[in-house]
N, C-alpha and C positions, 0 to 999 in steps of 0.2 A: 594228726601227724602227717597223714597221706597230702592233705590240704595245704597243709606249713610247704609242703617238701616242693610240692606240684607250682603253689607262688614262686618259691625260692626260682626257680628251673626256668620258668616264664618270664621271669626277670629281668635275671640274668643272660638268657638266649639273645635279646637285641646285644648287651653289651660285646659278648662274644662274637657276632657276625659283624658287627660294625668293627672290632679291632683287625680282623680278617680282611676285611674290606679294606680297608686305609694302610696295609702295608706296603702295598706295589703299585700306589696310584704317587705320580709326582706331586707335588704341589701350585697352584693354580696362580701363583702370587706374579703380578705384573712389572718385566723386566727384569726377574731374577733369573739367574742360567745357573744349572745343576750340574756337577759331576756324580754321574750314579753308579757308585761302587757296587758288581756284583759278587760276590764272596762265595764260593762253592758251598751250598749248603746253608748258607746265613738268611736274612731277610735283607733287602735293600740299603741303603745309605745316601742318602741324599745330601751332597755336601754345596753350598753356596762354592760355587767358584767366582762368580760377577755380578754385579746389581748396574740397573741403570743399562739393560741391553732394549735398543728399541725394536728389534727382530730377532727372527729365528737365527739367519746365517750371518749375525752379530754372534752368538751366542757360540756357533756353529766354531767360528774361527778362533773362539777363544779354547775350546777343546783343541782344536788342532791344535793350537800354539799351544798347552800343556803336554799333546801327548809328542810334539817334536821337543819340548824340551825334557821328559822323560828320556826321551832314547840318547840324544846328546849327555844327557847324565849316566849311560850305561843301562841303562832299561831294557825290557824286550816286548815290552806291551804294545802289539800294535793297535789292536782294539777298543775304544773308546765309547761308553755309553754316556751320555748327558740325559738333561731333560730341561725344557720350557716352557713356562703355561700350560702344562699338562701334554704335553708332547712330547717325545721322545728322541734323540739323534743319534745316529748312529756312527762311528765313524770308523772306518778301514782302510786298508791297501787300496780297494779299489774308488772309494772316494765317502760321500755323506748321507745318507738317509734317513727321512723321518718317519716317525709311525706314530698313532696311537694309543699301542700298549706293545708289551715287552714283547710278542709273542705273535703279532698282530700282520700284516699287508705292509710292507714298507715302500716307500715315496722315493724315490733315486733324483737329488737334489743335485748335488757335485760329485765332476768325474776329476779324477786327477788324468794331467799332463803327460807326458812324457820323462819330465824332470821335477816332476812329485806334486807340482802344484795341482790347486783347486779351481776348476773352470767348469761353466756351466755346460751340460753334456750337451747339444747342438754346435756349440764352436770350439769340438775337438776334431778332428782330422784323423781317421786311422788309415792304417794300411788295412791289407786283405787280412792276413791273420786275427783282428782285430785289436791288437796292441796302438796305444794311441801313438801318431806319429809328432804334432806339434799343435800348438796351439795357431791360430789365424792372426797371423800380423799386420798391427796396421800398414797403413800403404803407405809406400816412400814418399818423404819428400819432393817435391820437383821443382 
């Protein structure tokens, strides 16, 4: 009996640390971009938002373009999680960030503008207080 029980338990142990394992890793599939629902208390959700992205901030801007057209529909979610090839985006007020895992060192990709937009944080311009002031214009005509 102790025998039966002791197989049964050893078993069983991989199946249960493998489902454990594979709840909060995204999916590794090439050129899929993920919207990652986080649900207070739930497990993950991983939803296809676009196929066919060749990079990361392909991916990046399609989150953005869902979560501006959330708020235009009366939303209040500023917050945006995705996920890429097994990497993570972040997306907020202050601009885009990638990480590794949910929990992990995050990567400061895109800063926003002045007027909301996404520019790469070197060709932002701030003032002293550090609020951005404009982005860098090309140069006039002559």
């Amino acid at each position: 009996m102790r025998a039966l029980l002791l197989a049964s338990l050893l078993l069983s142990a991989p199946l249960a640390l493998s489902a454990c394992a594979s709840s909060n890793e995204p999916d590794f599939e090439p050129g899929v971009c993920y919207h990652v629902n986080q649900e207070t208390g739930a497990e993950l959700a991983y939803n296809i938002l676009v196929r066919d992205q060749p990079q990361i901030e392909y991916c990046a801007a399609r989150l953005e373009e869902m979560r501006v057209q959330f708020l235009r529909m009366g939303g209040s979610k500023q917050d945006i999680t995705g996920a890429y090839q097994g990497r993570y985006i972040f997306i907020n007020r202050e601009g885009v960030s990638f990480a590794q895992s949910l929990n992990g060192a995050r990567f400061f990709a895109l800063a926003r503008t002045g007027d909301g937009r996404l520019a790469i944080p070197g060709a932002i311009q701030r003032g002293i207080d550090g609020a951005p002031v404009a982005v860098a214009a090309p140069p006039a005509p002559q």
